[in-house]
Residue, then its C-alpha position, 0 to 999 in steps of 0.5 A: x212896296x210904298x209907292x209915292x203917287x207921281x203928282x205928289x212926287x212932282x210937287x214935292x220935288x218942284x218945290x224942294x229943288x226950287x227952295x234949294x236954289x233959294x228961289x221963290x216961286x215968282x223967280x221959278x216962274x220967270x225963268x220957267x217962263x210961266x206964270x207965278x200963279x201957275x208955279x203955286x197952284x202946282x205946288x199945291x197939287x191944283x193943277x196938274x202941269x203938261x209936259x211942255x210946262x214940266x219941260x219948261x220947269x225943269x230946264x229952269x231949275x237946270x235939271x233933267x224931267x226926269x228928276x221930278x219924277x224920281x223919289x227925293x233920295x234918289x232925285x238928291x243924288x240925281x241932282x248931284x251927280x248933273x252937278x259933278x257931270x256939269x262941274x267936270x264939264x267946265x272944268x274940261x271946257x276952261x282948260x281946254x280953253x287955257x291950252x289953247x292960249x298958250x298954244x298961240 
């Protein structure tokens, strides 16, 4: 089995998610709330984020941790199936919302 070793998934999956979003590393820093140099030398694979900064960086990106760890094909569908659970989610929450209304 050809394993990805995990600071090269973690890297990886920090910067695509981040792209994806159409973020700069600047944008993920301050939601993250760390600093732009800290993002980059991640992204480079010269630092190597604690857990509290994992934490800090994937609550930004409005993931799960546990996405960052996961391979890119698998961490795609992850991604989409937080973002079916989330649109479900308001969906649910808007109606519910709108019954109430009405029941007034």
């Amino acid at each position: 089995m050809n394993e990805i070793p995990i600071e090269i998934m973690l890297k990886t999956n920090i910067r695509r998610l981040r792209t994806e979003l159409g973020w700069s590393q600047e944008k993920l820093a301050e939601k993250a709330e760390i600093s732009p140099s800290y993002v980059t030398q991640i992204e480079l694979g010269n630092r190597s984020p604690s857990i509290d900064i994992i934490e800090k960086i994937a609550i930004a990106l409005g993931i799960e941790y546990r996405i960052l760890f996961t391979p890119e094909d698998l961490a795609k569908k992850e991604y989409c199936k937080s973002l079916r659970l989330l649109e479900k989610n308001v969906m649910q929450a808007v109606n519910e919302a709108i019954q109430k209304e009405f029941q007034k």
